[in-house]
C-alpha positions in Angstrom: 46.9 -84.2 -81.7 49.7 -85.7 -80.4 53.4 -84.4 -80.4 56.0 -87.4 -81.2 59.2 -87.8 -82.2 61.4 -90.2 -84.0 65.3 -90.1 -85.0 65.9 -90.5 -88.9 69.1 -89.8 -91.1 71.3 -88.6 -88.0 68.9 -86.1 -86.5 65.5 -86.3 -84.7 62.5 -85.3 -86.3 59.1 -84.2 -84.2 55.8 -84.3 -85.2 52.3 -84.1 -84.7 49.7 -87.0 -85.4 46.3 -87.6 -85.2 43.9 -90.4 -86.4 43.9 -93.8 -87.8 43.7 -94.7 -91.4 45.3 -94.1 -94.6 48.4 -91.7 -94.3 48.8 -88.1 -95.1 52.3 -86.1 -94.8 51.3 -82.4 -94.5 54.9 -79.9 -94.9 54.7 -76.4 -93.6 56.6 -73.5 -95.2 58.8 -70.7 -94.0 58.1 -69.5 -91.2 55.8 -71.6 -89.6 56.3 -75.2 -88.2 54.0 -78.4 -88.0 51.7 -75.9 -85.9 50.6 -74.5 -89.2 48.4 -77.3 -89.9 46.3 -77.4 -86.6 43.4 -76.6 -88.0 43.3 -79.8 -90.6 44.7 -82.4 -88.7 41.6 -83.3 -86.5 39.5 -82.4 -89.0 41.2 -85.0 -91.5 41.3 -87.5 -88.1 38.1 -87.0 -87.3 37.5 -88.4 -91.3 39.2 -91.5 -90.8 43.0 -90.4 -91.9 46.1 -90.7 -90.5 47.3 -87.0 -90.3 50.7 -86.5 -89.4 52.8 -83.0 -89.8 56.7 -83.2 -88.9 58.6 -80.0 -88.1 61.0 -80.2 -91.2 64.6 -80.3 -90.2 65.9 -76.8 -88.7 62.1 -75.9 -87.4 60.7 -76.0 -84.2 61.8 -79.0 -81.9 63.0 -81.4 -84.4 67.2 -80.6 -85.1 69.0 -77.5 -86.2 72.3 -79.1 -87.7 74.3 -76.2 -87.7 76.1 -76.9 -91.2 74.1 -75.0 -94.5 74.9 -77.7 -96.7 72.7 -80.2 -95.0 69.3 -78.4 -96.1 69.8 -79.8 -99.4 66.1 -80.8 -101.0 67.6 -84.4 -101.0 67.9 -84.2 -97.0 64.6 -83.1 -96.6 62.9 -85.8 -98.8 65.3 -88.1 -97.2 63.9 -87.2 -94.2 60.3 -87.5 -94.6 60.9 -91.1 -96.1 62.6 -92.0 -92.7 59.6 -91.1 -91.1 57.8 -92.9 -93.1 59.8 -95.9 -92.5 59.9 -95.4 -89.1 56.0 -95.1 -88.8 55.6 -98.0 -90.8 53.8 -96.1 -93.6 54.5 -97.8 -97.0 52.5 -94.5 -99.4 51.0 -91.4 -98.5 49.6 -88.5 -99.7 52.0 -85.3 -99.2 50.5 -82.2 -99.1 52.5 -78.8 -98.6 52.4 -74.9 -98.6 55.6 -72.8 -99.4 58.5 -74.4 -98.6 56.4 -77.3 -98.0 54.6 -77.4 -101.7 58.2 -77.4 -103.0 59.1 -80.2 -101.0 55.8 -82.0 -101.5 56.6 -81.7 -105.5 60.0 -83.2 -105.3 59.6 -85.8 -103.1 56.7 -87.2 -105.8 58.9 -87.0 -108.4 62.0 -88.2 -106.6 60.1 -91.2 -105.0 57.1 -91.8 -106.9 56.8 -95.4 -105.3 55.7 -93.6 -101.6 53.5 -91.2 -102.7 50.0 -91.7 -104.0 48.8 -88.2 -104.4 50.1 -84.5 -103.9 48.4 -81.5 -102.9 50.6 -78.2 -103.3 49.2 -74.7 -102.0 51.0 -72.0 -102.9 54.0 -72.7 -104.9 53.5 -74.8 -108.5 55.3 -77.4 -110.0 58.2 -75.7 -111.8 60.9 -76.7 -114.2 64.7 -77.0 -113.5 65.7 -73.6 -114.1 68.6 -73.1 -117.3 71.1 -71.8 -114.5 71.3 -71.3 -111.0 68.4 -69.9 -109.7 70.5 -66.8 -107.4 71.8 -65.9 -111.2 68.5 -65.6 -111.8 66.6 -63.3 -109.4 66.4 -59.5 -109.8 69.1 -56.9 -108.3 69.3 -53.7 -109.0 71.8 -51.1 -107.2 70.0 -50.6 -104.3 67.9 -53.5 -103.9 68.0 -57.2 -103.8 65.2 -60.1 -104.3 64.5 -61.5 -101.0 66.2 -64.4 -101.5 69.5 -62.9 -102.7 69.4 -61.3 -99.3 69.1 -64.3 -97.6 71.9 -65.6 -99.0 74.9 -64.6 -96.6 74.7 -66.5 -93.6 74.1 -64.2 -90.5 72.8 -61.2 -92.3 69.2 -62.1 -92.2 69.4 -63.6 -88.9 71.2 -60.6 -87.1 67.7 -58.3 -88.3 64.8 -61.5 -87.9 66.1 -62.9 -84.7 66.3 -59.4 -83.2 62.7 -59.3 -82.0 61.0 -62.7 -83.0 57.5 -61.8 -82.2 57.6 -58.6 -83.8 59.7 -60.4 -87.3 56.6 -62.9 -87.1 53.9 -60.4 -86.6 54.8 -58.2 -89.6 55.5 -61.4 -92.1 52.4 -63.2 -91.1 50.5 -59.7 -91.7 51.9 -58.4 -94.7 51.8 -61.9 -96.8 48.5 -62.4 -95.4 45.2 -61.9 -97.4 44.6 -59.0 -95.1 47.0 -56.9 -96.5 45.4 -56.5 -99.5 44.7 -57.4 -102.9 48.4 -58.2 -105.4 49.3 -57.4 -108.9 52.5 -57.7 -110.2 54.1 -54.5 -109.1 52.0 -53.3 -106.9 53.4 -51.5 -104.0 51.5 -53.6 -101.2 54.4 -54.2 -98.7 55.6 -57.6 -99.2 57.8 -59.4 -97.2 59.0 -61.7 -100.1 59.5 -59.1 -102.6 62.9 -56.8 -103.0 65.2 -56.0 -100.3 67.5 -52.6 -99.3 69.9 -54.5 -97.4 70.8 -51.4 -95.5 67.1 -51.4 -94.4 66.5 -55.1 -94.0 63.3 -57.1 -95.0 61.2 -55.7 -91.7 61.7 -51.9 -91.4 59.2 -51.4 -94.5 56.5 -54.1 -93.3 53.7 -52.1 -91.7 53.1 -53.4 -87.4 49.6 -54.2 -87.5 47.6 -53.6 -84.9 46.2 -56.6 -83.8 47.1 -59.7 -85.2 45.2 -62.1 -88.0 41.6 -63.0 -87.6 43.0 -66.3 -88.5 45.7 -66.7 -85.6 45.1 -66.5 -82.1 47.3 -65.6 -79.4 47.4 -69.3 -78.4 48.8 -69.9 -81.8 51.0 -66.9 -82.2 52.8 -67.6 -78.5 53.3 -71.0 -79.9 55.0 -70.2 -83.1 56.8 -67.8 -81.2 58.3 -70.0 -78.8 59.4 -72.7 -81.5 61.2 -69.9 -83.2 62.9 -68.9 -80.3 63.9 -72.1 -79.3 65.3 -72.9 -83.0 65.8 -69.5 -84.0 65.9 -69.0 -88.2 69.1 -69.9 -89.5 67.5 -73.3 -90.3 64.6 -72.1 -92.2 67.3 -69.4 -94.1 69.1 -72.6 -95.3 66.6 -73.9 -97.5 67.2 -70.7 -99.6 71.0 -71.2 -99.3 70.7 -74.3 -100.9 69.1 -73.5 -104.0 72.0 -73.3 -106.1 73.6 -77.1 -105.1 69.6 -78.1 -105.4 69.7 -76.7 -108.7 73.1 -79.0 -109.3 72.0 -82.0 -108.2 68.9 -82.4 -109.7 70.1 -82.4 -112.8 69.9 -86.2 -112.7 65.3 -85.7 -112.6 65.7 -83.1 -115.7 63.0 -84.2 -118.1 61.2 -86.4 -115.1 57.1 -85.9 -114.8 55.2 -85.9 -111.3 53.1 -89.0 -112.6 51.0 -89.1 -109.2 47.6 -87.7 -109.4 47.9 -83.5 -108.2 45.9 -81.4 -106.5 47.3 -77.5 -106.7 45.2 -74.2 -104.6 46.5 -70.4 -104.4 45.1 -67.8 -102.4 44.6 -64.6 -104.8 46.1 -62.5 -102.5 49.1 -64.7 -102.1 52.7 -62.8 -102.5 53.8 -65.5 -105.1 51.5 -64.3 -107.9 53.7 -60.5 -107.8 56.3 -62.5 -109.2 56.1 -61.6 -112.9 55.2 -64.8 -114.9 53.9 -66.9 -112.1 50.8 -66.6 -114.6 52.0 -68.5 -116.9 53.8 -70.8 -114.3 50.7 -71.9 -113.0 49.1 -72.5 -115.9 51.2 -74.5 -117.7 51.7 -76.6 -114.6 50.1 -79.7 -116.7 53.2 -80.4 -118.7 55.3 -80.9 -115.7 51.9 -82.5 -113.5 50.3 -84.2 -116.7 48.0 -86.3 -113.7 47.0 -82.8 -112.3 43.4 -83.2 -111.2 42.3 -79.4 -110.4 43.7 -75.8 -110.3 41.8 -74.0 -107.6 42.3 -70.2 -106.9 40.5 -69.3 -103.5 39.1 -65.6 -103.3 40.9 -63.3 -101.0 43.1 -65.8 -99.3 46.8 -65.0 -98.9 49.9 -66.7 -98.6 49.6 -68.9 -95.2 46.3 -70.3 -96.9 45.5 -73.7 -94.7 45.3 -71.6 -91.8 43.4 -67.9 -93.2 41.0 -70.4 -95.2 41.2 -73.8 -93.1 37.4 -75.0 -94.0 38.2 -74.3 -97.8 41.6 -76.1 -97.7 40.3 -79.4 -95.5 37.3 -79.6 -97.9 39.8 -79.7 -101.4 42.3 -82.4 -99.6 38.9 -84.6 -98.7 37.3 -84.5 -101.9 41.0 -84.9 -103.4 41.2 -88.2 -101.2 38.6 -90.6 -102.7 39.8 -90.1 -105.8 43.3 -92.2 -105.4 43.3 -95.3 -105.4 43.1 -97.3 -101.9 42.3 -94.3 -100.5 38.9 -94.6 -98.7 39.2 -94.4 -95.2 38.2 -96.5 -92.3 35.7 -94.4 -90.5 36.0 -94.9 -86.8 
């Protein structure tokens, strides 16, 4: 893997890029970087791909504009299309978890023309929500939904950016497969779940003893190092723009993804507490109607291209063949 860097839209954008071949765009989620995806990018090299993996804009060492209104879903896809341009890359294939699968959904429907395929892990296709989605989210007296809490800019950052290693640990644990099995309801600690503001989104997460069988020290220092170099106010600005997201796209309501789909969630993974994700998922076909497979891998949790990387590089190679000009050029 290489480490690169190109300016696009005003800011510069770094990334990491392997191989030779027909492109694929892979988008990490919150809080990881382009790191995430180290274990599929020689792998997909190696099988006659072009991998490349950008740290999205406030992430890592690509920029950290310091306005919140420039973490609009529209900057993001706007970004990843300068890239593209920049790299020469006509279509890809985007593939995303979290953050990333959100961002891997729009920018299909938004530009259609540049991407030939999506794979999403994690987060489904969803519809445009009948208000704006913070109107939306459960508070109660004493608690919050995570996101509500990471709406006031400083708040969340004055508690995560306190003790990055230890904030990292304890999210990367307790969304993890290793935490445990989840239900909706259950009281498995759950860093995306409701917040006490008075207690912050840490205090309950458990400090596990050692860390992921799935992450090495090598890997941890790294993402470690990236988040103290960029801290987390960029990655917090995503959620702060959900609202003005939610305003502006009211110009795709009714739109279709009409590019073939690929979409995998662990069964441990935090996102299926969320009452009616169920049903979410699978009614993902009316929004997807090109949606190839629906794959639920056993035990995996939320960060599920690195706990289950040989699961998660098999599903994007077998999804490859099937779009059109997509066989490779094997080395």
């Amino acid at each position: 893997m290489q480490r690169r860097s190109v300016d696009v839209n005003g800011i510069t954008l770094s990334y990491l890029e392997a191989g030779e071949g027909p492109a694929i765009l892979l988008c990490h989620g919150f809080p990881e970087t382009s790191q995430s995806w180290r274990k599929q990018i020689p792998v997909l090299a190696a099988a006659g791909y072009r991998a490349i993996a950008p740290d999205l804009r406030g992430y890592g060492e690509s920029s950290c504009p310091e306005a919140s209104d420039v973490y609009t879903m529209f900057h993001i896809v706007g970004d990843l299309i300068g890239l593209m341009d920049a790299l020469s890359i006509e279509r890809t294939v985007i593939v995303g978890n979290d953050w990333g699968a959100s961002v891997a959904w729009q920018m299909a429907l938004m530009r259609p023309d540049r991407i030939r395929g999506v794979a999403a892990f994690g987060v489904p296709m969803m519809a445009r929500a009948p208000m704006p989605p913070t109107k939306l989210f459960p508070r109660t007296k004493e608690a919050m939904f995570y996101i509500l809490y990471f709406q006031e800019p400083g708040l969340a950052e004055r508690e995560v950016e306190r003790d990055m290693p230890t904030t990292l640990r304890r999210i990367y644990h307790a969304a993890s497969g290793e935490a445990g099995p989840r239900q909706p309801g259950d009281d498995t600690p759950n860093p995306f779940g409701m917040v006490v503001p008075e207690r912050g989104i840490l205090r309950d997460l458990p400090e596990p003893v050692s860390l992921p069988a799935w992450l090495s020290s090598a890997d941890f220092n790294a993402f470690a190092a990236a988040f103290a170099r960029s801290g987390f106010r960029g990655g917090l600005n995503y959620y702060r723009n959900l609202d003005r997201n939610w305003e502006l796209q009211a110009s795709l309501e009714g739109m279709h993804v009409e590019v073939p789909a690929l979409f995998a969630i662990g069964s441990r993974d935090v996102g299926l507490t969320i009452p009616g994700m169920d049903h979410i998922i699978a009614g993902m076909s009316k929004l997807a109607p090109h949606l190839r497979r629906c794959v639920t891998i056993d035990d995996a949790g939320h960060w599920i291209q690195q706990e289950r990387a040989d699961e998660v590089n098999a599903l994007i190679l077998s999804f490859m063949p099937t779009l059109d000009d997509s066989t490779p050029a094997r080395p």
